[in-house]
PyMOL Python script that loads the backbone (N, CA, C, O; Angstrom):
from pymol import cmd

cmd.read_pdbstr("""\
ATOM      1  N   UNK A   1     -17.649  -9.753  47.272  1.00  0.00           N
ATOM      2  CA  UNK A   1     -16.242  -9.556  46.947  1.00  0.00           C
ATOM      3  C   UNK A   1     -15.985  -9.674  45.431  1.00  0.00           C
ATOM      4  O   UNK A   1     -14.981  -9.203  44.897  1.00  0.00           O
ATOM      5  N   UNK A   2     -17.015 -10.370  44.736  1.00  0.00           N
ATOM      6  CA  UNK A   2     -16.486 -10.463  43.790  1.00  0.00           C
ATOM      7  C   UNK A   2     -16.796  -9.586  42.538  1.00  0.00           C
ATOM      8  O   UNK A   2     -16.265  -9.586  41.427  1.00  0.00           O
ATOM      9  N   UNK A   3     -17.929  -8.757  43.105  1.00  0.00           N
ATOM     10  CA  UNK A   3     -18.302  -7.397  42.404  1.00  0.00           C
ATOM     11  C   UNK A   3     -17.514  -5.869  42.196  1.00  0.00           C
ATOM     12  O   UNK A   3     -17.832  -4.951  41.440  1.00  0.00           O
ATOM     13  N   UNK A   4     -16.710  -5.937  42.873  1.00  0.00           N
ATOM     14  CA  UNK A   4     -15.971  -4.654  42.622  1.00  0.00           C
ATOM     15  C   UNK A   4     -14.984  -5.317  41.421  1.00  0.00           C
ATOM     16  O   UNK A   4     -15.041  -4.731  40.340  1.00  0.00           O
ATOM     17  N   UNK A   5     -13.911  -6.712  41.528  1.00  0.00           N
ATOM     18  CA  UNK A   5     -12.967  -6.913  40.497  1.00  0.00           C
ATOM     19  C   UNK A   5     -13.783  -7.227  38.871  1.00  0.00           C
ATOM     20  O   UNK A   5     -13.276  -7.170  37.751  1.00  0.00           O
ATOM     21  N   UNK A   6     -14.916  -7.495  39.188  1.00  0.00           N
ATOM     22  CA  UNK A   6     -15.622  -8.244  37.794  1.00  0.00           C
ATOM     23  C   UNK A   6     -15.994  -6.733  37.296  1.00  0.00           C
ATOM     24  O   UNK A   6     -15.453  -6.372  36.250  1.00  0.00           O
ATOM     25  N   UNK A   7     -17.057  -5.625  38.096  1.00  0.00           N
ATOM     26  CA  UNK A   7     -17.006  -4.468  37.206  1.00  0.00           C
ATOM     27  C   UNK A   7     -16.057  -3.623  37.003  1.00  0.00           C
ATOM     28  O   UNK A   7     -16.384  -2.693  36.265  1.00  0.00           O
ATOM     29  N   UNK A   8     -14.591  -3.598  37.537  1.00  0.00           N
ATOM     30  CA  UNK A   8     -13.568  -3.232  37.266  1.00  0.00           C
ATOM     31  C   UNK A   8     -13.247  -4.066  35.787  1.00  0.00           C
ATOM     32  O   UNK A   8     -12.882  -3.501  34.756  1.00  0.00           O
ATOM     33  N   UNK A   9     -13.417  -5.181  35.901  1.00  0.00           N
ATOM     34  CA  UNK A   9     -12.596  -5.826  34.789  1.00  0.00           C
ATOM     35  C   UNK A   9     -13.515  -5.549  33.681  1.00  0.00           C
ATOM     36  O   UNK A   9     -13.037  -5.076  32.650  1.00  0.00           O
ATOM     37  N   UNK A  10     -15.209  -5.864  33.786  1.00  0.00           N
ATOM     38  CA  UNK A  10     -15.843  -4.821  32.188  1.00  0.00           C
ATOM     39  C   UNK A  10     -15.435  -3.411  32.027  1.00  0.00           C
ATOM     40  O   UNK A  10     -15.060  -3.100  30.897  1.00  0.00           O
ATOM     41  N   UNK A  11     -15.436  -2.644  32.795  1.00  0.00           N
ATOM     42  CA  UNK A  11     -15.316  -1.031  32.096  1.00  0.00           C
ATOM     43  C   UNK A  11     -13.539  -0.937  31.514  1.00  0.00           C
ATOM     44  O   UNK A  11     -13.058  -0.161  30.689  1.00  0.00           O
ATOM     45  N   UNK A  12     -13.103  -1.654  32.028  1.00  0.00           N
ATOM     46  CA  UNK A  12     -11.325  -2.102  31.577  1.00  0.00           C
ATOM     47  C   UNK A  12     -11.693  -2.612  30.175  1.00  0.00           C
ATOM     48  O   UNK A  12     -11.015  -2.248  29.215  1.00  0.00           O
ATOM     49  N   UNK A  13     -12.424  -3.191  30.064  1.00  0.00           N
ATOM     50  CA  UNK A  13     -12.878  -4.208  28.956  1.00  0.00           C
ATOM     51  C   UNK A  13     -13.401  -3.249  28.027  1.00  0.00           C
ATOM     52  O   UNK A  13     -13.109  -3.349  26.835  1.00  0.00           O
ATOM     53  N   UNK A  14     -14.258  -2.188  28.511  1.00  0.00           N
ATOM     54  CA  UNK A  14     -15.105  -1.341  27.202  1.00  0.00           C
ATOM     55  C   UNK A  14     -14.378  -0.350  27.168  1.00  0.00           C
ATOM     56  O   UNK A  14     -14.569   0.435  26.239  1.00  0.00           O
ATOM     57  N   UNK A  15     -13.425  -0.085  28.051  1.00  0.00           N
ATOM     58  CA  UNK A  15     -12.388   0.916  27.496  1.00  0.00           C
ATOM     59  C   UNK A  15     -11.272   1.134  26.810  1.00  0.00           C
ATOM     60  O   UNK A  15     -10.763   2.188  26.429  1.00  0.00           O
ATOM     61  N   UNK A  16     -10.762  -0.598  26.628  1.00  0.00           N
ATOM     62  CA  UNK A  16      -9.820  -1.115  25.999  1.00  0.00           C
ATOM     63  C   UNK A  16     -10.680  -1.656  24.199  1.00  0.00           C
ATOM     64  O   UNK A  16     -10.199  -1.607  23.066  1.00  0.00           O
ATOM     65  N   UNK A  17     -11.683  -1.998  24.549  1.00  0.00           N
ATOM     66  CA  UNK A  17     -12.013  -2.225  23.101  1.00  0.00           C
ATOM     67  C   UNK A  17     -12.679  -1.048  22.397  1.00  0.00           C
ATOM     68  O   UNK A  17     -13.135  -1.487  21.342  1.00  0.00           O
ATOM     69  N   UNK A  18     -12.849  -0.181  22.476  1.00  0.00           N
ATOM     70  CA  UNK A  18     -12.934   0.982  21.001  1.00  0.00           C
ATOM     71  C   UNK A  18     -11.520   1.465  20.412  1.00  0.00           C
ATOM     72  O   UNK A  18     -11.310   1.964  19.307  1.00  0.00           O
ATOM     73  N   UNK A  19     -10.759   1.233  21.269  1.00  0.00           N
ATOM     74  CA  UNK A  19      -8.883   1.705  21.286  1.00  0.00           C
ATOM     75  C   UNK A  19      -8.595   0.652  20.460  1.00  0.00           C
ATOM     76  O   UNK A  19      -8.003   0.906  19.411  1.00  0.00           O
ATOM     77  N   UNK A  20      -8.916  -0.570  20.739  1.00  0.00           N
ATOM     78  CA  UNK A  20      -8.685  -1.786  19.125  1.00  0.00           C
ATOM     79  C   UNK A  20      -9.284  -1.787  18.895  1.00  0.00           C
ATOM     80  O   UNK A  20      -9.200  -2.926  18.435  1.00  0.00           O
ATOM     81  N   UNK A  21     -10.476  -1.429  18.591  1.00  0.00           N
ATOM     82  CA  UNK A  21     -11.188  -1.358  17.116  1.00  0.00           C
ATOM     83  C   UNK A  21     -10.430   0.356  15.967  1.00  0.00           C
ATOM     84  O   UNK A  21     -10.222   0.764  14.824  1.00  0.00           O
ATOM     85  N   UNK A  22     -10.350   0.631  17.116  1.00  0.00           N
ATOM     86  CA  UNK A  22      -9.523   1.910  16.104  1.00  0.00           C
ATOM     87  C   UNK A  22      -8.013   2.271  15.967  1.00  0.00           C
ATOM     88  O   UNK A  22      -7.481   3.304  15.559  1.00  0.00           O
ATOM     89  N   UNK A  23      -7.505   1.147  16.414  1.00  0.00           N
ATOM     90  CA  UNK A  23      -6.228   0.968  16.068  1.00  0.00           C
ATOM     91  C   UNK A  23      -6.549  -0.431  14.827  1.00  0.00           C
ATOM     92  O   UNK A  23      -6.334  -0.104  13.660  1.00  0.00           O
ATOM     93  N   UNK A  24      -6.818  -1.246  14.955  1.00  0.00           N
ATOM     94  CA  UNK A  24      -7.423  -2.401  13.928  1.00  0.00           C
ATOM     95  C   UNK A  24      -7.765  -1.127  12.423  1.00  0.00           C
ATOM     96  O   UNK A  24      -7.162  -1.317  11.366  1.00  0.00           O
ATOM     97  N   UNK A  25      -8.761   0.078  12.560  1.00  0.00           N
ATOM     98  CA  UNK A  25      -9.390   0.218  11.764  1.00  0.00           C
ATOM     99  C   UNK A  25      -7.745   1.375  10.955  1.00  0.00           C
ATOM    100  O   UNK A  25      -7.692   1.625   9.751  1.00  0.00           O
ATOM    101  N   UNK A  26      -6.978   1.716  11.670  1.00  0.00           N
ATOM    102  CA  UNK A  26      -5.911   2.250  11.344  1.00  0.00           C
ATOM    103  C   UNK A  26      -5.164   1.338  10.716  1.00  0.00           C
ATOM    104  O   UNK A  26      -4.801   1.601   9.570  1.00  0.00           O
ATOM    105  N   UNK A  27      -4.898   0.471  11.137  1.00  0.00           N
ATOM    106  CA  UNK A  27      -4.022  -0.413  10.413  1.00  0.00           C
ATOM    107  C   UNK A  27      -4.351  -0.946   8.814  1.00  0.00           C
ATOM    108  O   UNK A  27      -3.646  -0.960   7.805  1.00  0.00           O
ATOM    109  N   UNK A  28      -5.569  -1.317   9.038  1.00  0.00           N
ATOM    110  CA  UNK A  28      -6.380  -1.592   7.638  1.00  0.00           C
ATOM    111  C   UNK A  28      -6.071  -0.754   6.703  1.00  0.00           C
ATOM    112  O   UNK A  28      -5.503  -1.215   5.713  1.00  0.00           O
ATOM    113  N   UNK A  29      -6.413   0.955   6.776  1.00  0.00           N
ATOM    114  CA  UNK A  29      -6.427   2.208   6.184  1.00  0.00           C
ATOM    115  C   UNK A  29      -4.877   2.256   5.884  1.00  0.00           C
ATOM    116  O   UNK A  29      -4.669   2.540   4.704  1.00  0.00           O
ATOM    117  N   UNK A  30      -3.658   2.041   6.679  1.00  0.00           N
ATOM    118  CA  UNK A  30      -1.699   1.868   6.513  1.00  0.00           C
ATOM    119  C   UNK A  30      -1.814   0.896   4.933  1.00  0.00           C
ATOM    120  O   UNK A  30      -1.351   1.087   3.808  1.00  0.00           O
ATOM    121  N   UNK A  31      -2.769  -0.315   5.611  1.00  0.00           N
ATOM    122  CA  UNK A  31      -2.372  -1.432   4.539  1.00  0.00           C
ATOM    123  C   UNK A  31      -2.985  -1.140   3.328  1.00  0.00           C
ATOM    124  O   UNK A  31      -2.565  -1.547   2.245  1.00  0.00           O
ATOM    125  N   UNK A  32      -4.000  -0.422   3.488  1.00  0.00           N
ATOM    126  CA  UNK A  32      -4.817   0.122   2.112  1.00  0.00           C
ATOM    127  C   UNK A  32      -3.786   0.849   1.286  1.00  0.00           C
ATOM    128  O   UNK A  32      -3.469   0.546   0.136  1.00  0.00           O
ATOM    129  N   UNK A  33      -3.268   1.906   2.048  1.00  0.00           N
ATOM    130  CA  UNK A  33      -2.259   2.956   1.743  1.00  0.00           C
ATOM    131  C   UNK A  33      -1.068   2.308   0.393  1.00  0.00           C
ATOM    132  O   UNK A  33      -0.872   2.632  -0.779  1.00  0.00           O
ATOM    133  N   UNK A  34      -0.369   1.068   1.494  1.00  0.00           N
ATOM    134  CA  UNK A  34       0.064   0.543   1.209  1.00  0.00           C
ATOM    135  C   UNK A  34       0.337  -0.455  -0.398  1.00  0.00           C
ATOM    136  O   UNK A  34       1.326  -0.812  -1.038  1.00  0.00           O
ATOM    137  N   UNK A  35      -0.797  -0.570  -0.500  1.00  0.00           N
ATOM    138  CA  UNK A  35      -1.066  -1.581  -1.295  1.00  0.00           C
ATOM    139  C   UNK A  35      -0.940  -0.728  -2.618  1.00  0.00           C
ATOM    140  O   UNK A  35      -0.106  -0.795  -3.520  1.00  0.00           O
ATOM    141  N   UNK A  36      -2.193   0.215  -2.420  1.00  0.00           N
ATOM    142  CA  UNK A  36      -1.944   1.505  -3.318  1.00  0.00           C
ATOM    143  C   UNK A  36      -0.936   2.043  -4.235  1.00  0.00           C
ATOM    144  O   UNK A  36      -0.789   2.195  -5.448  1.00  0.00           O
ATOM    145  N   UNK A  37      -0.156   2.317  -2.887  1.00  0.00           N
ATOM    146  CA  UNK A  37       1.393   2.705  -3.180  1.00  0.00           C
ATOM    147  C   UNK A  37       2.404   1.651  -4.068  1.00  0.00           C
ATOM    148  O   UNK A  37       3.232   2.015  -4.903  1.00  0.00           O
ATOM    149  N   UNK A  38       2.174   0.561  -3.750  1.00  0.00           N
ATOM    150  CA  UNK A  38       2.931  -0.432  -4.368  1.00  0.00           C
ATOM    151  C   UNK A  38       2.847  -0.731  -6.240  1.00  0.00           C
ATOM    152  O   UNK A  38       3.675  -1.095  -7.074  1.00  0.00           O
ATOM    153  N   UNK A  39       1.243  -0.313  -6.292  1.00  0.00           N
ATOM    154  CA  UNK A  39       0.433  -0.658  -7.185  1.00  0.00           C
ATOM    155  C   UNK A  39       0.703   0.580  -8.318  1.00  0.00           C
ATOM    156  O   UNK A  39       0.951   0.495  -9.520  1.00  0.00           O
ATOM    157  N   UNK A  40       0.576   1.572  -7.580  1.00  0.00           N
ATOM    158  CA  UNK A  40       1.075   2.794  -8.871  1.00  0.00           C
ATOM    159  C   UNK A  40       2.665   2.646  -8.860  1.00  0.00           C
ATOM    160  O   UNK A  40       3.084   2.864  -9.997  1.00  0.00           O
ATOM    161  N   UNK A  41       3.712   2.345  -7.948  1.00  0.00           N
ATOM    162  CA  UNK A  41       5.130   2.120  -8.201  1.00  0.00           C
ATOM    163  C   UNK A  41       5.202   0.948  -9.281  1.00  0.00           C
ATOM    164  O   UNK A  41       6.198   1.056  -9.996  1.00  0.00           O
ATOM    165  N   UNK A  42       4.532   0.049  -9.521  1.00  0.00           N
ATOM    166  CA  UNK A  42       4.371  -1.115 -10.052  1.00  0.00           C
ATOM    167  C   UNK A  42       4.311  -0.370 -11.606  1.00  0.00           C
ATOM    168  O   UNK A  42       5.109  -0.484 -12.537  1.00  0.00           O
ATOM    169  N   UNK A  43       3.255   0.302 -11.527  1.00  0.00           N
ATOM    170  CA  UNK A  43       2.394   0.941 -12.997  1.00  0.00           C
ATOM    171  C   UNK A  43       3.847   2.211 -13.293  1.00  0.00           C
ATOM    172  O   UNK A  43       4.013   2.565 -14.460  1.00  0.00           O
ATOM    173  N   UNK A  44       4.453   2.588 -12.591  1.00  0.00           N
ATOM    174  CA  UNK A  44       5.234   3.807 -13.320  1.00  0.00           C
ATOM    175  C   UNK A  44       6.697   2.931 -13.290  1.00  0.00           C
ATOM    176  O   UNK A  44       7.754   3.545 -13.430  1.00  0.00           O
ATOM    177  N   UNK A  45       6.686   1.768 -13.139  1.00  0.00           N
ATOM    178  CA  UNK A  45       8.071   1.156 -13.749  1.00  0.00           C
ATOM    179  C   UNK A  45       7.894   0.709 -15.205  1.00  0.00           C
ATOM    180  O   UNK A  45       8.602   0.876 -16.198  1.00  0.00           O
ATOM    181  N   UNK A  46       6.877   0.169 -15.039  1.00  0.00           N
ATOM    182  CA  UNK A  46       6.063  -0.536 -16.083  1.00  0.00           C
ATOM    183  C   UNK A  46       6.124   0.455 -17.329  1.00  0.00           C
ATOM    184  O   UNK A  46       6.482   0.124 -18.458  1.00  0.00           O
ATOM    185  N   UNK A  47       5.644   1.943 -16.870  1.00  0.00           N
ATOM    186  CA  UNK A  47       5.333   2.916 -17.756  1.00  0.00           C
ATOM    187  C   UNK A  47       7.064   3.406 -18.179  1.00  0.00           C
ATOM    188  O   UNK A  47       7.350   4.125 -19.137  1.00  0.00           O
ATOM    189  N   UNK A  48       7.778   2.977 -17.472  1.00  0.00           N
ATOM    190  CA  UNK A  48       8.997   3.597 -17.821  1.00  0.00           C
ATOM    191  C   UNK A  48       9.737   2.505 -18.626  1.00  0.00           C
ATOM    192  O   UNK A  48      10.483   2.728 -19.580  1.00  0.00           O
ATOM    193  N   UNK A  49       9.444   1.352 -18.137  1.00  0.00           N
ATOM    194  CA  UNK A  49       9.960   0.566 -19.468  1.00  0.00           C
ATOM    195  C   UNK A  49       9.490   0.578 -20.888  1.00  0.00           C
ATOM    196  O   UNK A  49      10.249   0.593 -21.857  1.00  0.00           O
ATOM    197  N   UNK A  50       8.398   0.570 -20.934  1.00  0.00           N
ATOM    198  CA  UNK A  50       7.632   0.853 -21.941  1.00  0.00           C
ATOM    199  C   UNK A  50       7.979   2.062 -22.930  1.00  0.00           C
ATOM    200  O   UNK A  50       7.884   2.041 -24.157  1.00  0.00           O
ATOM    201  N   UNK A  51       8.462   3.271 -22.001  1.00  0.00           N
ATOM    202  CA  UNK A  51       9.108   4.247 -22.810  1.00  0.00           C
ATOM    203  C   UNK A  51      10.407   4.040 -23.412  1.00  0.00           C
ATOM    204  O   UNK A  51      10.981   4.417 -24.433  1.00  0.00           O
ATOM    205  N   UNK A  52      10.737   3.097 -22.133  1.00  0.00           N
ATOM    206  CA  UNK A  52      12.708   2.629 -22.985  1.00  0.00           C
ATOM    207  C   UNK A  52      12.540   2.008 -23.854  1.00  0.00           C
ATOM    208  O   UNK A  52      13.217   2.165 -24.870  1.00  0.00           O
ATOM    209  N   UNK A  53      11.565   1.072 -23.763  1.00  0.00           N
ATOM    210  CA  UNK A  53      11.816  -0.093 -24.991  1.00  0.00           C
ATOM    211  C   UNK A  53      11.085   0.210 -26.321  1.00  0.00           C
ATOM    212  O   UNK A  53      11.112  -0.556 -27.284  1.00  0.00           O
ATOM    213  N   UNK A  54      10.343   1.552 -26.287  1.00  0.00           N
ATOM    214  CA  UNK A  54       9.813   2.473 -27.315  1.00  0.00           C
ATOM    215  C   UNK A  54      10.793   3.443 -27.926  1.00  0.00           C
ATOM    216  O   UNK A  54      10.829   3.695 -29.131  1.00  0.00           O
ATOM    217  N   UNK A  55      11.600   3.981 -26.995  1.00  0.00           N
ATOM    218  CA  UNK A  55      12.611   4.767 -27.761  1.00  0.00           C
ATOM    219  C   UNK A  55      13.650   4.496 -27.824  1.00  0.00           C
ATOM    220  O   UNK A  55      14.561   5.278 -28.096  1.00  0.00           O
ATOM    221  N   UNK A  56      13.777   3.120 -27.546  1.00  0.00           N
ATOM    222  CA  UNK A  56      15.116   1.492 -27.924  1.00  0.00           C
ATOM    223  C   UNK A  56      14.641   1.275 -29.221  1.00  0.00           C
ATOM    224  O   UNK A  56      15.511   0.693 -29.869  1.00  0.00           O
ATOM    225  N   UNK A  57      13.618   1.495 -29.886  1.00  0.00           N
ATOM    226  CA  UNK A  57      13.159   0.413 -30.838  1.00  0.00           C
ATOM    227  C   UNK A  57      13.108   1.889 -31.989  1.00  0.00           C
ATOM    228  O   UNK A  57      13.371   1.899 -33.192  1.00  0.00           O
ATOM    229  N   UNK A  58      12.836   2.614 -31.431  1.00  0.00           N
ATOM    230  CA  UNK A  58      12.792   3.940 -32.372  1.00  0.00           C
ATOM    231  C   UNK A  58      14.434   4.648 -32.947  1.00  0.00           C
ATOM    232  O   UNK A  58      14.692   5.347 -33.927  1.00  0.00           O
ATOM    233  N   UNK A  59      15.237   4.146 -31.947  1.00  0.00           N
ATOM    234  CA  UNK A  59      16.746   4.579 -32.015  1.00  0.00           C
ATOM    235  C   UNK A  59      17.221   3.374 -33.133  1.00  0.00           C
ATOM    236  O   UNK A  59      18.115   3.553 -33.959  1.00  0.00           O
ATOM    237  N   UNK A  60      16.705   2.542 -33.036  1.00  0.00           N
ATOM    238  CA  UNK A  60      17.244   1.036 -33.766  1.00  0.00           C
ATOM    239  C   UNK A  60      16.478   1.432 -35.122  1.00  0.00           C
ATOM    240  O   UNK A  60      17.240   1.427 -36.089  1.00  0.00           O
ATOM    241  N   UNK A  61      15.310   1.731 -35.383  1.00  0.00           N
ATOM    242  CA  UNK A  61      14.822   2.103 -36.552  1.00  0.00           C
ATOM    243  C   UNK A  61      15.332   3.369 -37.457  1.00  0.00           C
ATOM    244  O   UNK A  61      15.371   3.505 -38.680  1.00  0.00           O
ATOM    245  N   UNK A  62      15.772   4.391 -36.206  1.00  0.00           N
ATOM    246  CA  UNK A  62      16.593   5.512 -37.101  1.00  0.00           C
ATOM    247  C   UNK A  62      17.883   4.772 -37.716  1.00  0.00           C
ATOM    248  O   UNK A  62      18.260   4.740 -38.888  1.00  0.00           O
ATOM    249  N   UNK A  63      18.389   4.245 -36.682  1.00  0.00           N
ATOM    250  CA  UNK A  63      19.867   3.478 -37.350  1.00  0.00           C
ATOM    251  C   UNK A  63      19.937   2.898 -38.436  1.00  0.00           C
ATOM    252  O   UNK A  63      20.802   3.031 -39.302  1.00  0.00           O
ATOM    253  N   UNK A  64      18.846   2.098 -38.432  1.00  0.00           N
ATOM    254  CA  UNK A  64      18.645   0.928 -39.930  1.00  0.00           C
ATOM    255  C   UNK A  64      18.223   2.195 -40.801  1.00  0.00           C
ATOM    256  O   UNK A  64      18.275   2.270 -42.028  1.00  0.00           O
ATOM    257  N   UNK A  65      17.925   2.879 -40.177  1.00  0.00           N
ATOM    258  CA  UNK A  65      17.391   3.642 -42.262  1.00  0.00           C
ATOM    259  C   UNK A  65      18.454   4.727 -42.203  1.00  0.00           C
ATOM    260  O   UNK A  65      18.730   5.453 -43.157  1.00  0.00           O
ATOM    261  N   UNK A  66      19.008   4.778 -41.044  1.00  0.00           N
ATOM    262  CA  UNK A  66      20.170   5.350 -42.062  1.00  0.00           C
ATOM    263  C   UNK A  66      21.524   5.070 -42.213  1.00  0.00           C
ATOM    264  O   UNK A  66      22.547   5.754 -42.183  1.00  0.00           O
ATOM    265  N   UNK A  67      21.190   3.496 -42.442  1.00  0.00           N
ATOM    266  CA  UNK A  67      22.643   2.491 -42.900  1.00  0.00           C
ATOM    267  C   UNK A  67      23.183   2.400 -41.868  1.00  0.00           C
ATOM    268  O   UNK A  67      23.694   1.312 -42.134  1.00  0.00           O
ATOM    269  N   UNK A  68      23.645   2.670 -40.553  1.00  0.00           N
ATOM    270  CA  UNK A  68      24.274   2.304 -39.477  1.00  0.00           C
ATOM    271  C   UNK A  68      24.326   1.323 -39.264  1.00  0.00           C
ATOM    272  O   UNK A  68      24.915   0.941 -38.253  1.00  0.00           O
TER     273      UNK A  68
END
""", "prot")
cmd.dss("prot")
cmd.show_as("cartoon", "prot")
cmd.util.cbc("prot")
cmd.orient("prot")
């Protein structure tokens, strides 16, 4: 009796685990994505301040030289 529920419950078992391992391996690849994404949004704020506070400092230098 107790052979039909136990090999029911492995092939349940090996059919359910490649489905999480490749949902696991999806998720990883989202968070990779993720991280990525955050990391160049990070770098093009960065890059955009950098331009303001370059052509803040360039507007302030035209002003002073020309008496403003």
């Amino acid at each position: 009796m107790t052979g039909p529920p136990l090999l029911s419950f492995i092939i349940q078992a090996f059919s359910v685990t490649p489905f999480l391992i490749r949902e696991k391996r999806f998720q990883k690849n989202e968070e990779k994505r993720l991280v990525f994404f955050a990391i160049i949004c990070i770098l093009e704020k960065v890059k955009l301040n950098m331009k303001f506070t370059y052509s803040k400092l360039f507007y302030l230098k035209l002003c002073q030289s020309k008496g403003e």
